[in-house]
C-alpha positions as CSV (number, residue, x, y, z in Angstrom):
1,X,-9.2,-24.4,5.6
2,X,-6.1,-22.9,3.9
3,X,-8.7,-20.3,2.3
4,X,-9.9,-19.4,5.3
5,X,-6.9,-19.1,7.4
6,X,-5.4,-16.8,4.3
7,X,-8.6,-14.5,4.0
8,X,-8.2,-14.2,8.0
9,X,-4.7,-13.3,7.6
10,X,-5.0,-10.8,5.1
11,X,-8.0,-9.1,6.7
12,X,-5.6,-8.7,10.1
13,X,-3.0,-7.1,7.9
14,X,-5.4,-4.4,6.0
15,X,-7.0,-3.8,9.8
16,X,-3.8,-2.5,11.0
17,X,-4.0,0.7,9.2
18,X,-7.0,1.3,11.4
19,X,-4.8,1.1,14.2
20,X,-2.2,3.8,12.4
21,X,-2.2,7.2,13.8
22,X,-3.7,8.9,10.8
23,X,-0.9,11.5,10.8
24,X,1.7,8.9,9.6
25,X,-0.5,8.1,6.5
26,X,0.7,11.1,4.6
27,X,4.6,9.5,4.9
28,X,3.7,5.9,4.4
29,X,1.7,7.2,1.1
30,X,4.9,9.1,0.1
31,X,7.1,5.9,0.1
32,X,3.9,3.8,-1.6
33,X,3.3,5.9,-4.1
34,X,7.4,7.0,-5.1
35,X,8.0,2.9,-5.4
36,X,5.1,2.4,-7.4
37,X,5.9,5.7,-9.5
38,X,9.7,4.0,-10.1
39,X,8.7,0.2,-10.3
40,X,5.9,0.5,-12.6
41,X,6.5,2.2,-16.0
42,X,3.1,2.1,-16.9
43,X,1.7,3.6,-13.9
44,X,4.3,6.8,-13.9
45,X,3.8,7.1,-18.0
46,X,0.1,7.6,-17.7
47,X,0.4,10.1,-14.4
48,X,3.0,12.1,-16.2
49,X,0.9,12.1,-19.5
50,X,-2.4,12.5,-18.0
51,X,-1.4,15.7,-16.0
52,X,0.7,17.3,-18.5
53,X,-1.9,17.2,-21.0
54,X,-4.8,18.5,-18.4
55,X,-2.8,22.2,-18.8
56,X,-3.8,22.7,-15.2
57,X,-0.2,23.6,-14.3
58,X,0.4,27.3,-15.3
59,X,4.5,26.6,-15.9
60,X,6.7,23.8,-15.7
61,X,8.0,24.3,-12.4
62,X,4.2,23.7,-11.3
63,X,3.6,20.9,-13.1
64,X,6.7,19.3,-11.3
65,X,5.4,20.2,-7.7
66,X,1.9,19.0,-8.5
67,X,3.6,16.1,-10.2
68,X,5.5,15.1,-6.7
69,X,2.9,15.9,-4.2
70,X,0.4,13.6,-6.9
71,X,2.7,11.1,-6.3
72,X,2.6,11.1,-2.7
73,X,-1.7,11.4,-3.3
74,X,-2.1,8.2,-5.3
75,X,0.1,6.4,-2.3
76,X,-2.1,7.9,0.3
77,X,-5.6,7.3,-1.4
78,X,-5.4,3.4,-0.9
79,X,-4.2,3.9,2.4
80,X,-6.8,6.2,3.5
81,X,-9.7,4.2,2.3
82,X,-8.5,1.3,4.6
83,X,-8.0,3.6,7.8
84,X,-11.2,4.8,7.6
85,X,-13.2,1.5,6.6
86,X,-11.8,-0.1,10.0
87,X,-12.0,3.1,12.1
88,X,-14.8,3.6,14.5
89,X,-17.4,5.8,12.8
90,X,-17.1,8.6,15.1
91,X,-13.6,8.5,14.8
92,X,-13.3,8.6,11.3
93,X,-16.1,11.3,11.2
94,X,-14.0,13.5,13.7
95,X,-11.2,13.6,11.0
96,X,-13.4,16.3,8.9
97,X,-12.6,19.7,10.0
98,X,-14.4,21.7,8.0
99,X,-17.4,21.5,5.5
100,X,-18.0,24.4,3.0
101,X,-21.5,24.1,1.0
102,X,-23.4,22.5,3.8
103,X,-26.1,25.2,3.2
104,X,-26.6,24.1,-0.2
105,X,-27.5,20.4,1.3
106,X,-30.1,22.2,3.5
107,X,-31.7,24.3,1.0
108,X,-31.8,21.3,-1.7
109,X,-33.5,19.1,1.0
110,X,-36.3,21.8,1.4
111,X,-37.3,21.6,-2.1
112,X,-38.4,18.0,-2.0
113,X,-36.0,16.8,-5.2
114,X,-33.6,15.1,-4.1
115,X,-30.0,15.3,-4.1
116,X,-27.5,13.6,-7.0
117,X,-23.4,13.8,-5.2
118,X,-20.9,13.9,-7.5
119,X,-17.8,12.6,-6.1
120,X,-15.0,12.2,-8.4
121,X,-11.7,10.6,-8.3
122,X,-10.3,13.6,-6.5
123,X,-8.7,14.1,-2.5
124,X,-10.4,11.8,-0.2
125,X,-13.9,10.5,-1.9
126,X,-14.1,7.7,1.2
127,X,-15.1,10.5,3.5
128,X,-18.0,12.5,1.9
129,X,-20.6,10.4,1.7
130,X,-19.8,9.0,5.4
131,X,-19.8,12.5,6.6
132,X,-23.4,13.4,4.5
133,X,-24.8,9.7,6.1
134,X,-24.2,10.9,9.8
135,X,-27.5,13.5,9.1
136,X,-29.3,11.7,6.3
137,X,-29.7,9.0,3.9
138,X,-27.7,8.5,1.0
139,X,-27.7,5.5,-1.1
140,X,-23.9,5.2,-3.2
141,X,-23.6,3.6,-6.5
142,X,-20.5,1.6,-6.2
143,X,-18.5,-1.4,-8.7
144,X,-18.2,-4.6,-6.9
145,X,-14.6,-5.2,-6.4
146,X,-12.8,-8.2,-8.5
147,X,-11.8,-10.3,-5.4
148,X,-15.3,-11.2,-3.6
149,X,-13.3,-11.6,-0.2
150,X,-13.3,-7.7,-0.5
151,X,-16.6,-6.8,-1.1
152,X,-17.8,-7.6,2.9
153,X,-14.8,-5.1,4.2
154,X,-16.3,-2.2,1.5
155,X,-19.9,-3.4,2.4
156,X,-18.6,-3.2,6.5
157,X,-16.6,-0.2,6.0
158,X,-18.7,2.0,3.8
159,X,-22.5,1.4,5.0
160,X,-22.0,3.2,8.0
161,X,-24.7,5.4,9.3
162,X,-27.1,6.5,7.1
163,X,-25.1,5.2,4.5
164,X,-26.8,2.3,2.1
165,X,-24.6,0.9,-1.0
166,X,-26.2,0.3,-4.4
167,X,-24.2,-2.4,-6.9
168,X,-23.4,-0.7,-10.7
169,X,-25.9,-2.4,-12.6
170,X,-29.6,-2.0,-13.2
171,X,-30.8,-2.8,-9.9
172,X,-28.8,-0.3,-7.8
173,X,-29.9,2.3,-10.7
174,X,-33.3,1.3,-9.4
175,X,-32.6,1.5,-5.4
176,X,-30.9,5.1,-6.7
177,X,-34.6,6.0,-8.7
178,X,-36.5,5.3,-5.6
179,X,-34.3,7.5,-2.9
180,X,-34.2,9.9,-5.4
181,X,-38.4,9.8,-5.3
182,X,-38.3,9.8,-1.5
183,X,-36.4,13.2,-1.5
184,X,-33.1,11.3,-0.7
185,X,-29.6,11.8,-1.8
186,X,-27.5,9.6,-4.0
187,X,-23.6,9.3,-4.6
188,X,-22.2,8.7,-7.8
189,X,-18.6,8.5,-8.9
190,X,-18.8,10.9,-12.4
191,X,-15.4,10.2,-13.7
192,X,-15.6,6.2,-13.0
193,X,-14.8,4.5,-17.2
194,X,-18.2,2.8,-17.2
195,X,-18.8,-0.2,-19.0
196,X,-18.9,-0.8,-22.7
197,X,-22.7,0.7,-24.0
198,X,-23.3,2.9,-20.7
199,X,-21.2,6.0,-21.9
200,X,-20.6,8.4,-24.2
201,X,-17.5,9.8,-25.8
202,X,-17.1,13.7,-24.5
203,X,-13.9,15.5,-23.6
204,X,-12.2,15.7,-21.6
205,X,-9.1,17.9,-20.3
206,X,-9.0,18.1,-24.3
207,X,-8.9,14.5,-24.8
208,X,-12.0,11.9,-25.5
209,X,-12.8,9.8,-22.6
210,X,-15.9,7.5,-22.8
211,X,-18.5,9.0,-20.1
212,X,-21.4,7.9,-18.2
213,X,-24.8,8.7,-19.4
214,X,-26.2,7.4,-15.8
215,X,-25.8,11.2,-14.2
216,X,-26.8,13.4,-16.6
217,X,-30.2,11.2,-16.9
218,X,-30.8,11.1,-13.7
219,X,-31.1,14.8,-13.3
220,X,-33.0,15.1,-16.3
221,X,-35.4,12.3,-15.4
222,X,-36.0,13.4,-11.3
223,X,-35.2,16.9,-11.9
224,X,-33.0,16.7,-8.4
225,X,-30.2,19.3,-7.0
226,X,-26.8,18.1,-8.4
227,X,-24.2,18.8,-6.2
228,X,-20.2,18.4,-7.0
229,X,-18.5,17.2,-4.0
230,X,-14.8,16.0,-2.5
231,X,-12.6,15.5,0.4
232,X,-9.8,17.6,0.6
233,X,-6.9,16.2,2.6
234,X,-5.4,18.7,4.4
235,X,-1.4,19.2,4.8
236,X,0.3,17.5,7.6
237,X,-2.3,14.8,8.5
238,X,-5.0,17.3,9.8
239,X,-8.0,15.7,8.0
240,X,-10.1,16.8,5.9
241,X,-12.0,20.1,4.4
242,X,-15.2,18.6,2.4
243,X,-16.3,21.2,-0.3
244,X,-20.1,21.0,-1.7
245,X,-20.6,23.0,-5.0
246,X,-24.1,23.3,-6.3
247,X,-24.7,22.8,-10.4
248,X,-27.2,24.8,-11.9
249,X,-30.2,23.4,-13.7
250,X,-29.3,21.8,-16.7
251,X,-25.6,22.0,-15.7
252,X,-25.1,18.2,-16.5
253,X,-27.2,17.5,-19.3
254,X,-25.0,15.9,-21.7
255,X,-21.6,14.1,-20.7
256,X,-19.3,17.2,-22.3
257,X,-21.1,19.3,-19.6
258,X,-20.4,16.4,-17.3
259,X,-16.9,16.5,-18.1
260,X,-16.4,20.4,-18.1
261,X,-18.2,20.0,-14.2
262,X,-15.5,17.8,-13.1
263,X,-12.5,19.6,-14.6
264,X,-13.5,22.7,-13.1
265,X,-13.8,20.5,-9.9
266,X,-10.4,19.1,-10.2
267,X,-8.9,22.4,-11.0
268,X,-9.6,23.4,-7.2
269,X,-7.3,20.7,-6.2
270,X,-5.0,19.2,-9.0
271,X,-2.4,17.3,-7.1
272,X,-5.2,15.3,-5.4
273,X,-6.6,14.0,-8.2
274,X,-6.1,10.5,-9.2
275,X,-4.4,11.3,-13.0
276,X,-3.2,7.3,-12.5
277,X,-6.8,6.2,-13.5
278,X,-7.3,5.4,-17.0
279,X,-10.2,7.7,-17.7
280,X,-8.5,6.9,-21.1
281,X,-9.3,3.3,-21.5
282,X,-10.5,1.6,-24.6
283,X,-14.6,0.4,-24.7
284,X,-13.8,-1.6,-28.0
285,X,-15.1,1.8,-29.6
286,X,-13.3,4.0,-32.1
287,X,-13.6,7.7,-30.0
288,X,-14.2,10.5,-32.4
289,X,-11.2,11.4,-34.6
290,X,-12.0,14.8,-33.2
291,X,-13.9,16.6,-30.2
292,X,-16.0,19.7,-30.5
């Protein structure tokens, strides 16, 4: 009884940022993510760290706008995620203003291969493959979350549409096997630490960081269209721009090529990228004194 009055509770709490206008997100983000920058140590230490060393600021007076408006992103990005699992599909759909790349969707399609999204850690990655799902099928490889009362709000808000969720283990790589074979698209999230004997160590922004091996098979194997893809949020709660990049042939074979993929992605847009994630993390593996 307790449980379920507590689960109840907490589910009415997460819905009211459905009921938000999104335009207040951006300033709700700001004040999550400054108290979270101050009060946790850790957290700030590993955003500061992680984005100096990227060299993607050209001086220091960029790295310290890109550090502040980062700060403001990693408040928003939980936020965001919640407004548009509880918004009305069409509603959240109608928050997309713009979608650069779309032709390279159409023209993959044609050739019968399939399509393999990369989404990484960067702007808004909620929103891309809801946006692809209103027009076609895409299955999205995704972690189950650690609380299980969680995983029917991702399940509700996510599989919208054309939109069908695959778990991280060796049946969703098998659901994502067989749309790929029917032509279809799959979503994958590139920069995601996998577990302990799925990766490799490539890397990345100069340091190592223990990859998936999961993409760069799959395009070997099916010989499908890879496609690097994120949300952008726009300034000023406007929405979002999505931008579709195609990747050549080959482009992904290894996980160092992986790797130099997604930094060239996150270059478009580095004070959207989530530099709090430990792409870092230990896999109870010694990394490579050294990288190539």
């Amino acid at each position: 009884m307790f449980k379920s009055l507590k689960y109840t509770t907490l589910v009415a709490i997460l819905k009211l940022f459905a009921h938000l206008p999104y335009k207040t997100l951006p300033y709700i983000g700001w004040l999550l993510g400054w108290t979270g920058f101050l009060f946790s140590k850790k957290n700030a230490s590993r955003i500061r760290r992680h984005l100096h060393d990227s060299k993607v600021c050209s001086s220091e007076d960029d790295y310290r706008k890109t550090l502040h408006a980062n700060i403001q992103a990693t408040g928003i990005s939980p936020l965001e995620s919640l407004h548009l699992w509880f918004k009305p599909y069409k509603q959240a759909l109608d928050l997309v203003q713009e979608c650069s790349g779309w032709e390279h969707v159409e023209s993959s399609l044609k050739a019968g291969k399939g399509l393999i999204f990369l989404t990484p850690h960067l702007g808004c990655f909620e929103i891309t493959s809801l946006y692809y799902g209103q027009h076609h099928p895409i299955t999205v490889m995704f972690r189950q979350p650690r609380q299980p009362w969680l995983l029917p709000l991702i399940t509700a808000g996510r599989q919208r549409g054309n939109v069908t969720l695959a778990p991280a283990n060796s049946h969703g790589v098998k659901q994502v096997l067989q749309a790929l074979k029917r032509g279809e698209a799959v979503g994958i999230l590139p920069d995601q630490a996998p577990l302990e004997g799925e990766g490799e160590w490539a890397p990345f922004f100069g340091r190592p960081a223990y990859t998936m091996t999961l993409a760069s098979k799959l395009a070997q194997k099916t010989g499908a269209q890879v496609l690097m893809a994120f949300g952008e949020r726009l300034s000023g709660g406007r929405g979002y721009h999505i931008h579709i990049r195609p990747i050549a042939t080959g482009g992904i074979n290894t996980p160092t090529l992986l790797n130099a993929e997604i930094e060239r992605t996150i270059q478009q847009c580095p004070a959207q990228y989530l530099w709090g994630y430990d792409r870092y993390k230990d896999r109870h593996q010694a990394p490579p004194s050294a990288m190539p």
